[in-house]
C-alpha positions in Angstrom: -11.4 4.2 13.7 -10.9 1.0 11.2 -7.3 0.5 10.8 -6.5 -0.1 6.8 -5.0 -3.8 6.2 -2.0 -3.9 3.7 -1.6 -7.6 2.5 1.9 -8.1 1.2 5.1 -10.4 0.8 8.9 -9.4 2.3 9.6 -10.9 -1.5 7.6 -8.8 -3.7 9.1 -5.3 -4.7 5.8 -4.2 -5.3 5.2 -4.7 -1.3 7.5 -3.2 -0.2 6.8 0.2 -2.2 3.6 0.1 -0.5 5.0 -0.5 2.9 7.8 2.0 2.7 4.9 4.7 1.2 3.1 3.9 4.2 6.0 3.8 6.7 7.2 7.2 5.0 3.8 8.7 5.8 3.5 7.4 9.5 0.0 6.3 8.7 -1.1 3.5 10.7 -1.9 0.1 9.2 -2.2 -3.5 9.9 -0.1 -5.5 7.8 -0.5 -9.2 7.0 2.5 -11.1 5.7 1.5 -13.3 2.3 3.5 -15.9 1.2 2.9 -15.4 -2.7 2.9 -18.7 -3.8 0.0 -19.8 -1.7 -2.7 -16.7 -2.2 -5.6 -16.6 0.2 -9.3 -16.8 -2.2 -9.7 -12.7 -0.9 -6.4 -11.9 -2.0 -5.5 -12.3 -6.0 -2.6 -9.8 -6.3 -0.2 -8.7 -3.7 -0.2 -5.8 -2.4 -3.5 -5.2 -1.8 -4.5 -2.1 1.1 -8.1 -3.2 2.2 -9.7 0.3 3.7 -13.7 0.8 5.0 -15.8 0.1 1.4 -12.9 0.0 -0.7 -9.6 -2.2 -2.2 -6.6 -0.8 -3.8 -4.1 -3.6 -5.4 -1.4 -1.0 -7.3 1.6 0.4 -5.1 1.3 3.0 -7.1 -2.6 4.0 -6.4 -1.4 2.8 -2.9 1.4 5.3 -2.8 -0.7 7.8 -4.3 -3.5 7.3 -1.5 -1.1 7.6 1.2 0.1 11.1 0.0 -3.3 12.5 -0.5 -3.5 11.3 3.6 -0.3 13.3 4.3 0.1 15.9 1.1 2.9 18.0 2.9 5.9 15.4 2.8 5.8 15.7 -1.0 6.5 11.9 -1.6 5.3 12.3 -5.0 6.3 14.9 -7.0 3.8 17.1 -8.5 5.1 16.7 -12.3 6.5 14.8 -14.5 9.7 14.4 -15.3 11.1 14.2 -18.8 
């Protein structure tokens, strides 16, 4: 089983969205501390999940996949509010 790969920064709100989705969801990741400032050439935006055949660089859409991986926690609610 391929373990997804979050890239991320302790700095960046944005990581730590993702992380806390993914902690939330007790789905099991790899993560690899980014210092934003100095980018790897793979990496253009942080974070970034890296899973088999596929990249997602929005918490959001990262959020998003890890409820559809674990729909009964409700992380997301399922309408808008107004």
């Amino acid at each position: 089983m391929v373990v997804p790969v979050l890239y991320s920064s302790s700095q960046c709100a944005h990581s730590l969205r993702a992380r806390l989705a993914l902690l939330y969801a007790r789905l099991r990741c790899e993560v690899r501390e980014i210092d934003p400032n100095s980018l790897l050439p793979q990496v253009t935006t942080l974070p970034l999940l890296q899973l088999p055949g596929r990249l997602i660089d929005d918490s959001r859409a990262i959020a998003h996949w890890t409820i559809s991986r674990r729909p009964e926690l409700a992380l997301w609610p399922d309408s808008r509010v107004r």
